[in-house]
Short mmCIF file of the C-alpha atoms (twelve columns), coordinates in Angstrom:
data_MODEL
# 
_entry.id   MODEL 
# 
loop_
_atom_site.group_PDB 
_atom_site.id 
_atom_site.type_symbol 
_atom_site.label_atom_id 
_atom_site.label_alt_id 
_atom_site.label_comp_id 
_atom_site.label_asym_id 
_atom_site.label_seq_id 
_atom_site.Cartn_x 
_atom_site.Cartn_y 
_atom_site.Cartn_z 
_atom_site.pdbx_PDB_model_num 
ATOM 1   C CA . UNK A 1   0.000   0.000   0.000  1 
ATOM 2   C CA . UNK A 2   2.929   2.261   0.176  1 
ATOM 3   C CA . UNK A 3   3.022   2.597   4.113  1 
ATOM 4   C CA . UNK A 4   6.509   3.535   5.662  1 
ATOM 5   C CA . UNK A 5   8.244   0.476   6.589  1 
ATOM 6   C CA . UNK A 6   11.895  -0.693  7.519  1 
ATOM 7   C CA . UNK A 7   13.820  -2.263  9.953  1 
ATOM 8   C CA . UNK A 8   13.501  -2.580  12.190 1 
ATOM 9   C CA . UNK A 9   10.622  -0.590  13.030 1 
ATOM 10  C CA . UNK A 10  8.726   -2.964  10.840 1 
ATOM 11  C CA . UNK A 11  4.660   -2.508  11.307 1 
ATOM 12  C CA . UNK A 12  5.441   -0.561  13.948 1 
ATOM 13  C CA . UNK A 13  6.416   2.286   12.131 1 
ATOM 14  C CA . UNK A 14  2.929   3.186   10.362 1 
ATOM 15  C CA . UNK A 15  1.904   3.646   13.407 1 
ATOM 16  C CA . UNK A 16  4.330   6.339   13.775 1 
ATOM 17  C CA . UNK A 17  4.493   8.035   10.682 1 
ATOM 18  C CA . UNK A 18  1.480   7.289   8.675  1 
ATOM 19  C CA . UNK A 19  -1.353  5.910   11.082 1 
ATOM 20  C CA . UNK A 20  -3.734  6.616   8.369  1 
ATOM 21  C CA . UNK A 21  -2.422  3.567   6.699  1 
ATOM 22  C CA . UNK A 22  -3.350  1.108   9.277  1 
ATOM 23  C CA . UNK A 23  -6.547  2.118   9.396  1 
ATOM 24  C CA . UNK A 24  -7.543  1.648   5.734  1 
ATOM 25  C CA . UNK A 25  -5.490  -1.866  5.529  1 
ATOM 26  C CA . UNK A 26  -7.899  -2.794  8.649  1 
ATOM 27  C CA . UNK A 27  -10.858 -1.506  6.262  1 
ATOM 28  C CA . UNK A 28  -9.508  -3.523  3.419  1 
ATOM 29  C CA . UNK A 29  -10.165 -6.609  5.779  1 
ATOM 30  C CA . UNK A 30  -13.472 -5.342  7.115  1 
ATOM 31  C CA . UNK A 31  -14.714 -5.328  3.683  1 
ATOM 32  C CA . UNK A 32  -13.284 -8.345  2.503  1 
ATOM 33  C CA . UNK A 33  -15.949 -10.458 5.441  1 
ATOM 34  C CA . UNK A 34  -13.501 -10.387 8.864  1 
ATOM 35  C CA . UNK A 35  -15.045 -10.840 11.719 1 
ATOM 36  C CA . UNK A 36  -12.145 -10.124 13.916 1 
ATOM 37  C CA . UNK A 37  -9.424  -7.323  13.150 1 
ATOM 38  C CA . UNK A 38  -5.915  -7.726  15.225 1 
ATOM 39  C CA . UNK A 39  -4.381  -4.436  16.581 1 
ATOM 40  C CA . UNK A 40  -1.588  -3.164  14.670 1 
ATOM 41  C CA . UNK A 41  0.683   -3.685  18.166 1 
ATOM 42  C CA . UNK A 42  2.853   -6.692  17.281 1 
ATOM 43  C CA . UNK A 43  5.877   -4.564  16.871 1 
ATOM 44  C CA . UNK A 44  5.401   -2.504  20.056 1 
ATOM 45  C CA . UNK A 45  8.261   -3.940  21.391 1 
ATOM 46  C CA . UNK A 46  11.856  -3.302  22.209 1 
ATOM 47  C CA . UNK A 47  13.088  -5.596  20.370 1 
ATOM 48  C CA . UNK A 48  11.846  -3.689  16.917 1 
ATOM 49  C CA . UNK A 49  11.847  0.052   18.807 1 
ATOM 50  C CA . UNK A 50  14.292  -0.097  20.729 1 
ATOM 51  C CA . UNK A 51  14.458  0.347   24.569 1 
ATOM 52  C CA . UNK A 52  14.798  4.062   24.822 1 
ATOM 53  C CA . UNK A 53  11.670  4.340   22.418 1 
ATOM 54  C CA . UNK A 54  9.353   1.869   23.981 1 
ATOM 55  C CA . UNK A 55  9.773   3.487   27.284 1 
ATOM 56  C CA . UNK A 56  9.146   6.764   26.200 1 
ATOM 57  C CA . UNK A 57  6.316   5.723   23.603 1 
ATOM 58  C CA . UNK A 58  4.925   2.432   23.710 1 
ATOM 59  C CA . UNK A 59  1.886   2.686   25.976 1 
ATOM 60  C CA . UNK A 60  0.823   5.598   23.731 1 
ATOM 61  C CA . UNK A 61  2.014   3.658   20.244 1 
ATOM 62  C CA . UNK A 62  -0.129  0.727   22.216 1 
ATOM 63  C CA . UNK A 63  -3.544  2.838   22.592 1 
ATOM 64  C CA . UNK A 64  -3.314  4.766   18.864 1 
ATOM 65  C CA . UNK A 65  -3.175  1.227   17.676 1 
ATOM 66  C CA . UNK A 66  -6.102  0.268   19.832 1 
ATOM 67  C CA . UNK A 67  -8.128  3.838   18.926 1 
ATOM 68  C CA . UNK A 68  -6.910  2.823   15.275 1 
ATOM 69  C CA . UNK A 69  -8.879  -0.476  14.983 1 
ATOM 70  C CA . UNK A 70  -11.457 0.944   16.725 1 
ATOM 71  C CA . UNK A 71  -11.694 3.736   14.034 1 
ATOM 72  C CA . UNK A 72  -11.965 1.150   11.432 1 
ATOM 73  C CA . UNK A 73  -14.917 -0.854  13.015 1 
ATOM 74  C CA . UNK A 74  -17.216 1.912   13.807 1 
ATOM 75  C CA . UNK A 75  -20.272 2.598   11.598 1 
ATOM 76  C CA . UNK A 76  -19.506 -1.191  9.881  1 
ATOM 77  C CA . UNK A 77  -23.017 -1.690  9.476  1 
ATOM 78  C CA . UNK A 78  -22.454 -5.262  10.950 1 
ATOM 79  C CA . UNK A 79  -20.413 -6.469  13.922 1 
ATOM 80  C CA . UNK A 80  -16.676 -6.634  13.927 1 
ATOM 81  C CA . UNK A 81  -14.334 -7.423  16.450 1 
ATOM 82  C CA . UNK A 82  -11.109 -5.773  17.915 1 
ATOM 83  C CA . UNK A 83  -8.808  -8.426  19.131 1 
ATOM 84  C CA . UNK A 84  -5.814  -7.075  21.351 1 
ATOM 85  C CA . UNK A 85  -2.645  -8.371  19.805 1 
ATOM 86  C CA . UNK A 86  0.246   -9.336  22.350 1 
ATOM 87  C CA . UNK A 87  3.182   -10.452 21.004 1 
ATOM 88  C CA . UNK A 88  5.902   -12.739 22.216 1 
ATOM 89  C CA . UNK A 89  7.774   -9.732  24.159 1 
ATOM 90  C CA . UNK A 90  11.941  -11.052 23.709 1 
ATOM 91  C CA . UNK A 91  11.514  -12.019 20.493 1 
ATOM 92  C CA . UNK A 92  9.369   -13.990 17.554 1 
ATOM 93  C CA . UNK A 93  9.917   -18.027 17.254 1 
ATOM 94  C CA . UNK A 94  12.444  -18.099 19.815 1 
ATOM 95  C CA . UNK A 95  11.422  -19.505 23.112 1 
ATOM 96  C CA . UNK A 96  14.860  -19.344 24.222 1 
ATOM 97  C CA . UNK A 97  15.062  -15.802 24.661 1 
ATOM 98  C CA . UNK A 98  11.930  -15.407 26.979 1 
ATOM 99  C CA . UNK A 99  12.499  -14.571 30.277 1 
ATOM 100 C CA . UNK A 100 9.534   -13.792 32.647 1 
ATOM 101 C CA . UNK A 101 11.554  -10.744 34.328 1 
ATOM 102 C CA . UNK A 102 12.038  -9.267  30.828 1 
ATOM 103 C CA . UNK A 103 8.784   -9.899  29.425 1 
ATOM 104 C CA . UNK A 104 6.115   -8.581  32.020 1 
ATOM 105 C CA . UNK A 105 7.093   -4.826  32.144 1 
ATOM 106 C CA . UNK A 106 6.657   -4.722  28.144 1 
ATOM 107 C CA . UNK A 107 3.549   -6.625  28.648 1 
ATOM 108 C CA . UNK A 108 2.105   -4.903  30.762 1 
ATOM 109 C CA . UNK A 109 2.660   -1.515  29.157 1 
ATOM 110 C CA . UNK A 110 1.030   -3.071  26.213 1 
ATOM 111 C CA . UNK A 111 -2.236  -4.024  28.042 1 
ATOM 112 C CA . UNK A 112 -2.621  -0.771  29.566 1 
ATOM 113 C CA . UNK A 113 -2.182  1.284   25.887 1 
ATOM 114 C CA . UNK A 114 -5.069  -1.444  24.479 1 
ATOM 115 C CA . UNK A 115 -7.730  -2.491  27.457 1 
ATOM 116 C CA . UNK A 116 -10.078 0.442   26.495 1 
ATOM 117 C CA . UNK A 117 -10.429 -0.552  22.786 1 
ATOM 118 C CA . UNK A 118 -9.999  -4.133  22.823 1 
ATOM 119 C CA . UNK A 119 -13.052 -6.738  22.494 1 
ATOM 120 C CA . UNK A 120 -10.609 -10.226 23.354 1 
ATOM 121 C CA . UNK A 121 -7.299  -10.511 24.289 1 
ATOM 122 C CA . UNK A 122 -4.777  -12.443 21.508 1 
ATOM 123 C CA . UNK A 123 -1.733  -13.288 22.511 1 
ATOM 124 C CA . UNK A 124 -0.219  -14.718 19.378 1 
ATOM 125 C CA . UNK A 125 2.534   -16.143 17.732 1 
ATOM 126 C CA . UNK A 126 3.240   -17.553 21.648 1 
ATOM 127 C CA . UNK A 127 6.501   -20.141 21.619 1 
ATOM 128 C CA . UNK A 128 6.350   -21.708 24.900 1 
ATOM 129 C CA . UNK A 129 3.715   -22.332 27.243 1 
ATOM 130 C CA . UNK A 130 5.443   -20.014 29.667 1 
ATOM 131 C CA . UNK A 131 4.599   -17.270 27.459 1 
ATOM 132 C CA . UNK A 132 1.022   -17.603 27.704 1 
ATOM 133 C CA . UNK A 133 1.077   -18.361 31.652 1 
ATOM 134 C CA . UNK A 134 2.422   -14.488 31.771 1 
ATOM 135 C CA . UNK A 135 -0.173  -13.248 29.565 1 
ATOM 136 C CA . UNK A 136 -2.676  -14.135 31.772 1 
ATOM 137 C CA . UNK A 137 -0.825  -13.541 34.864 1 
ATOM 138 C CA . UNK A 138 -0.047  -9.579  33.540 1 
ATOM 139 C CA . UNK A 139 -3.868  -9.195  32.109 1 
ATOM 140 C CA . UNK A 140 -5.330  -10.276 35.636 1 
ATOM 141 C CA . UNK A 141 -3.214  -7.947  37.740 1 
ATOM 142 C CA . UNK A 142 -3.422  -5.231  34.819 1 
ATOM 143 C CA . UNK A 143 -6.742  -4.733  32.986 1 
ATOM 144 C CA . UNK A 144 -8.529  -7.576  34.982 1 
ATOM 145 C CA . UNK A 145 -9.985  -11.283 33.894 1 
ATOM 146 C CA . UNK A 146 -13.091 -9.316  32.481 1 
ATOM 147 C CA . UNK A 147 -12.315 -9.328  28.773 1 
ATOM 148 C CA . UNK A 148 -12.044 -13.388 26.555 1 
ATOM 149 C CA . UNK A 149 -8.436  -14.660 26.105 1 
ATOM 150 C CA . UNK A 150 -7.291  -16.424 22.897 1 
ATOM 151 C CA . UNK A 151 -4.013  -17.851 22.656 1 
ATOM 152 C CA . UNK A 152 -2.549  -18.617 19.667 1 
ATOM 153 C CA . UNK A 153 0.846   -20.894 19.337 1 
ATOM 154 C CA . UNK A 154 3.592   -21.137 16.691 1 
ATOM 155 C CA . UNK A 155 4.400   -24.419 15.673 1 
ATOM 156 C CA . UNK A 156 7.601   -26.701 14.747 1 
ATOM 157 C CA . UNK A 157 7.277   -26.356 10.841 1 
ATOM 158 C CA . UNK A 158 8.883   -29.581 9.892  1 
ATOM 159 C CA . UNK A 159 8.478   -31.366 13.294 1 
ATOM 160 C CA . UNK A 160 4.871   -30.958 12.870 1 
ATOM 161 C CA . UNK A 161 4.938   -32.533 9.490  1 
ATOM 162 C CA . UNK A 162 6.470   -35.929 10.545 1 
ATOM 163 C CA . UNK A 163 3.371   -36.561 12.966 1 
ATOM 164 C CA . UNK A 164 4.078   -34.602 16.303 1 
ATOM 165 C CA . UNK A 165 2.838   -31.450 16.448 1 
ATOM 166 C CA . UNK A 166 4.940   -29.143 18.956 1 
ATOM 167 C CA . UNK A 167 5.003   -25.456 19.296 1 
ATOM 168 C CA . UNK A 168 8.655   -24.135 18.477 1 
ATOM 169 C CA . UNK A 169 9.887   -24.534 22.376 1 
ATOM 170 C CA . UNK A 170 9.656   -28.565 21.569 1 
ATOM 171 C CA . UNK A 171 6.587   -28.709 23.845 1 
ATOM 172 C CA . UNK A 172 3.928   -30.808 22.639 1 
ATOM 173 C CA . UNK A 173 0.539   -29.218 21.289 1 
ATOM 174 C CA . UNK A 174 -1.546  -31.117 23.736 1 
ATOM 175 C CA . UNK A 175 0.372   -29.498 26.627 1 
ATOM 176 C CA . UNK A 176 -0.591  -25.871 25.553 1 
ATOM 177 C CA . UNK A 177 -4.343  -27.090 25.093 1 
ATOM 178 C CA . UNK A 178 -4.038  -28.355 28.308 1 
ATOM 179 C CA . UNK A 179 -2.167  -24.587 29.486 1 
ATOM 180 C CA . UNK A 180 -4.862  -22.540 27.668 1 
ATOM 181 C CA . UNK A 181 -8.157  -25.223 29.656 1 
ATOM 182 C CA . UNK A 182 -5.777  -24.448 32.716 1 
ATOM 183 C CA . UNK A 183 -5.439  -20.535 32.360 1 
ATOM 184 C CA . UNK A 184 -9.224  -20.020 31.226 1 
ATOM 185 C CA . UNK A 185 -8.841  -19.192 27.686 1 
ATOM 186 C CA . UNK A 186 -11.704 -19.265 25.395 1 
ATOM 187 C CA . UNK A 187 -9.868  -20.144 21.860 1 
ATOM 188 C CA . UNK A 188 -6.906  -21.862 21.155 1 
ATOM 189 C CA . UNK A 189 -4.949  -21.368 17.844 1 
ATOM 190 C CA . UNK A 190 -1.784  -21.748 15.808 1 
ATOM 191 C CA . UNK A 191 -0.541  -19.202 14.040 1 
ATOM 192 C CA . UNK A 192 2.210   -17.945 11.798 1 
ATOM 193 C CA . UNK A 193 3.521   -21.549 10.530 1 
ATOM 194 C CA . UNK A 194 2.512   -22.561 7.301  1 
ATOM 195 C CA . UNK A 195 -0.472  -24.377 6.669  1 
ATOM 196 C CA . UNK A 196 0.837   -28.102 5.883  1 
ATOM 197 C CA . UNK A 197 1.872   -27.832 9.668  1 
ATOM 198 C CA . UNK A 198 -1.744  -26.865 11.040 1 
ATOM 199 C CA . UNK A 199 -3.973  -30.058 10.664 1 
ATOM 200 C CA . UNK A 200 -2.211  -32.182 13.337 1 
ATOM 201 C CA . UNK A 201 -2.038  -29.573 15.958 1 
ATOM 202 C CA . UNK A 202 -5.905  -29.056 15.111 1 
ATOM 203 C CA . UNK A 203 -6.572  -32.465 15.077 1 
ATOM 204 C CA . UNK A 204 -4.421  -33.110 18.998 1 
ATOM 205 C CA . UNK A 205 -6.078  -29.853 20.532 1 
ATOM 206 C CA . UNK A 206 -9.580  -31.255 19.521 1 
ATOM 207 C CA . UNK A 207 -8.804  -34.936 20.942 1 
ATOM 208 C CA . UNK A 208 -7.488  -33.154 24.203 1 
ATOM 209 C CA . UNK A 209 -10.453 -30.702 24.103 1 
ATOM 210 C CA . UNK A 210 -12.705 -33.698 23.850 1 
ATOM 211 C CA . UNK A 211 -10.862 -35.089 26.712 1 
ATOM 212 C CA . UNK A 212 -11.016 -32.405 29.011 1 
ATOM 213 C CA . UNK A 213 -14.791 -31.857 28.131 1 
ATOM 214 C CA . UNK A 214 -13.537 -28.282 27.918 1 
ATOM 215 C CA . UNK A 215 -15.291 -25.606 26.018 1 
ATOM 216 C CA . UNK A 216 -12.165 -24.095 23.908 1 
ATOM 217 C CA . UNK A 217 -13.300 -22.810 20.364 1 
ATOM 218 C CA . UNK A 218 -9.801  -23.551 17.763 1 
ATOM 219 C CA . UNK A 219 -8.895  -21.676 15.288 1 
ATOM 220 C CA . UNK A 220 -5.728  -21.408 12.574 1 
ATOM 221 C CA . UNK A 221 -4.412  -18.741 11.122 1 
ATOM 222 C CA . UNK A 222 -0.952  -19.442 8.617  1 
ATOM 223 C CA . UNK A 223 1.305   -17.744 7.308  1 
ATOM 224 C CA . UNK A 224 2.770   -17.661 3.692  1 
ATOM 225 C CA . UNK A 225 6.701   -18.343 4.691  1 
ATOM 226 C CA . UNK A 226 8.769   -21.115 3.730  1 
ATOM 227 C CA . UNK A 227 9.872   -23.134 7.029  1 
ATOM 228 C CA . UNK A 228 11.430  -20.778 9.259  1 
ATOM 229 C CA . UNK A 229 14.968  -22.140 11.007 1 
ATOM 230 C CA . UNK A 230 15.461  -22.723 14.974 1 
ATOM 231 C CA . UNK A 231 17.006  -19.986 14.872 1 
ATOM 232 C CA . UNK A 232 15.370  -17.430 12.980 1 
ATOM 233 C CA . UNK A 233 15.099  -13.918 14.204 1 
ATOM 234 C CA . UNK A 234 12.730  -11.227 12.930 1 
ATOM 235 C CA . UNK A 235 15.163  -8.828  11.797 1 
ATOM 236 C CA . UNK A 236 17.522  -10.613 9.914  1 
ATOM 237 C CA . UNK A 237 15.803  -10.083 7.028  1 
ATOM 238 C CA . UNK A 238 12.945  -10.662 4.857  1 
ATOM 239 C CA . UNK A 239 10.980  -13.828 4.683  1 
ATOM 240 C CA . UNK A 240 9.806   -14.792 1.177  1 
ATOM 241 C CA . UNK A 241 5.983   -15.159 0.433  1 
ATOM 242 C CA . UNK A 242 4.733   -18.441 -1.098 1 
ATOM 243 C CA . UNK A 243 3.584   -18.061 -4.843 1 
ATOM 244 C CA . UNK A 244 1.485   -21.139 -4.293 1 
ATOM 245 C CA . UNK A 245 -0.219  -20.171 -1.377 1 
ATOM 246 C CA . UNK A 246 -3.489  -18.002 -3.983 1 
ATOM 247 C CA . UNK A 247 -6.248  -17.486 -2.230 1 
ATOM 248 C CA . UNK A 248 -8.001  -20.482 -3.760 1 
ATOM 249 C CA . UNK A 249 -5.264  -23.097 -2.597 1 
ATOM 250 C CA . UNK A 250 -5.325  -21.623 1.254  1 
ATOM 251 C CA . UNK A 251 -9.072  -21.996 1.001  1 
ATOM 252 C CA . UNK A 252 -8.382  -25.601 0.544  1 
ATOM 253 C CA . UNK A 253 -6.271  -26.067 3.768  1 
ATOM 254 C CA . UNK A 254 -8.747  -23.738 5.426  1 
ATOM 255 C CA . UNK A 255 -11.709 -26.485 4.281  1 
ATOM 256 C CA . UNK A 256 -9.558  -29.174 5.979  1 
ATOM 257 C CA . UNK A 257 -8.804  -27.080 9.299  1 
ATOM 258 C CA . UNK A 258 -12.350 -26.386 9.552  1 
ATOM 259 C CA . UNK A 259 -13.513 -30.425 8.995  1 
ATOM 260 C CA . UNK A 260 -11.295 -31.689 11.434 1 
ATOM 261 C CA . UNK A 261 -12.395 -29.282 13.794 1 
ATOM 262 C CA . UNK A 262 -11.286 -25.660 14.011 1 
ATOM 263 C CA . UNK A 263 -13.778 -22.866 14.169 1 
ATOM 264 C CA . UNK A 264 -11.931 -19.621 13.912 1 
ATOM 265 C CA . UNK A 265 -9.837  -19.235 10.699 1 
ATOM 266 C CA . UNK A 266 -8.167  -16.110 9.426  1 
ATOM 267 C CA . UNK A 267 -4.251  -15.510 7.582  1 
ATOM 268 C CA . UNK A 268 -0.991  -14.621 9.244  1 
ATOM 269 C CA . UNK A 269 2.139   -13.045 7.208  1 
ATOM 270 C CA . UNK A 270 1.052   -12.600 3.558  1 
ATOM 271 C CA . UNK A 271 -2.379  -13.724 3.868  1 
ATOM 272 C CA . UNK A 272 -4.255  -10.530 2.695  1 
ATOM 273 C CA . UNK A 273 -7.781  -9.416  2.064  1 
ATOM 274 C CA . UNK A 274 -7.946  -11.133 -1.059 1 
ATOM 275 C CA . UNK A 275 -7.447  -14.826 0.864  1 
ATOM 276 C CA . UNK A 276 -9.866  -13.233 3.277  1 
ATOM 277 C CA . UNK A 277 -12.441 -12.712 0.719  1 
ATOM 278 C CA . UNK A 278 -12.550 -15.909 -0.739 1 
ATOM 279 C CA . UNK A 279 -12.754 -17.784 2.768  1 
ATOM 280 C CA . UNK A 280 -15.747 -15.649 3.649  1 
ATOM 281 C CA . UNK A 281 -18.449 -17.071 1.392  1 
ATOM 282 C CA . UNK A 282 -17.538 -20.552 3.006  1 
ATOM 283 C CA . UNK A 283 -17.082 -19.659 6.327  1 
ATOM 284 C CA . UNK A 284 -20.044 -18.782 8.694  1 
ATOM 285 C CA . UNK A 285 -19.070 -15.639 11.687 1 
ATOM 286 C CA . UNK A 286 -17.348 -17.488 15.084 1 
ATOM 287 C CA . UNK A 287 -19.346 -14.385 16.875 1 
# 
């Protein structure tokens, strides 16, 4: 769309310099049938501002993203939902750079910018279990337990493939179902990993939902990157987009996710409108 963007501000940096951008990409979803817009606060962290910066700006960066979504779902004419993105706070993929001590002050600066604008909690692109045990320990002692949680896990690309589905920390995907039953979440998902890894970790959260007897919607949203490395970081560079990944072949995968059980389904990284638009005719509203 032409929106200021570098490293490694990334989408963090429309915010800054042309807000006016994020609000007509969330429109572009809106129109193509979303249900559920994600805050434009993924990159409120130090790791992409800086430490100086966040301090000084990221509860206000945190609430124009917030006031931003909000913007776009007003006067809709139907009902769309803001969902509160929280990222992983030390650093995408890599559950060995999370540390609690680290993580809770940007978290928690985070939750304060968003509470007033945000329909659900998301937590997303979440590594370890230990991530998401903070999220809800920082939105109960922050904003309070008043507003749904969904928590949404990144998976082992390749591990996933050969029949074990386990988020990028190595710990299986039934143990996170079981976290998210434990910590009173209302949706699990899996999110940015590409879509041949999704259908076993749908198909082991449903058998351990069923298990549990436990009332947890699921939901998938990919992304359109090539298997990302152990030790990937975010700004090394840029990730390639999938030419295969049209919107008709994602609708495929997104037919599968949906028959073997998940409810909520959406795009991560390079899943635009267009995918959006195509899923929508097929797809009734989660709401």
């Amino acid at each position: 769309m032409g929106a200021p963007f570098r490293q490694p501000e990334w989408s963090a940096l429309a915010l800054i310099e042309g807000p006016d951008f994020v609000v007509r990409m969330h429109e572009r979803y809106i129109a193509a049938g979303a249900d559920v817009i994600t805050t434009n606060s993924y990159a409120i962290v130090p790791f992409h501002l800086g430490p100086a910066r966040f301090g000084a700006q990221g509860e206000a960066l945190a609430e124009l993203a917030g006031q931003l979504a909000r913007r776009a779902v007003a006067n809709r004419g139907r009902a769309v939902k803001v969902a509160g993105s929280l990222p992983p706070a030390c650093g995408s993929y890599r559950a060995d750079l999370f540390r609690a001590q680290v993580a809770r002050p940007i978290l928690q600066t985070l939750v304060r910018g968003l509470a007033p604008y945000v329909d659900h909690w998301q937590a997303e692109t979440l590594s370890a279990i230990e991530e998401a045990e903070l999220v809800r320990e920082v939105i109960d002692a922050t904003a309070g337990p008043t507003k749904p949680l969904w928590l949404s896990f990144t998976l082992e690309d390749e591990a996933v493939l050969c029949g074990k589905p386990r988020l990028r920390s190595g710990q299986p995907v039934v143990e996170a179902v079981a976290a998210a039953i434990r910590l009173g979440a209302e949706a699990v998902l899996f999110n940015c990993s590409q879509p041949e890894a999704m259908g076993e970790a749908v198909s082991a959260a449903l058998s351990a939902i069923d298990s549990a007897g436990a009332p947890l919607k699921i939901g998938v949203y990919a992304n359109a990157f090539p298997p990302q490395p152990k030790d990937a970081t975010a700004n090394a560079g840029l990730s390639e987009i999938r030419a295969d990944l049209t919107p008709q072949a994602y609708l495929e995968f997104a037919k599968a996710w949906r028959r073997t059980g998940a409810s909520i389904l959406g795009g991560c990284c390079g899943i635009g409108p267009e995918h959006i638009a195509v899923l929508r005719p097929e797809l009734t509203s989660v709401y």
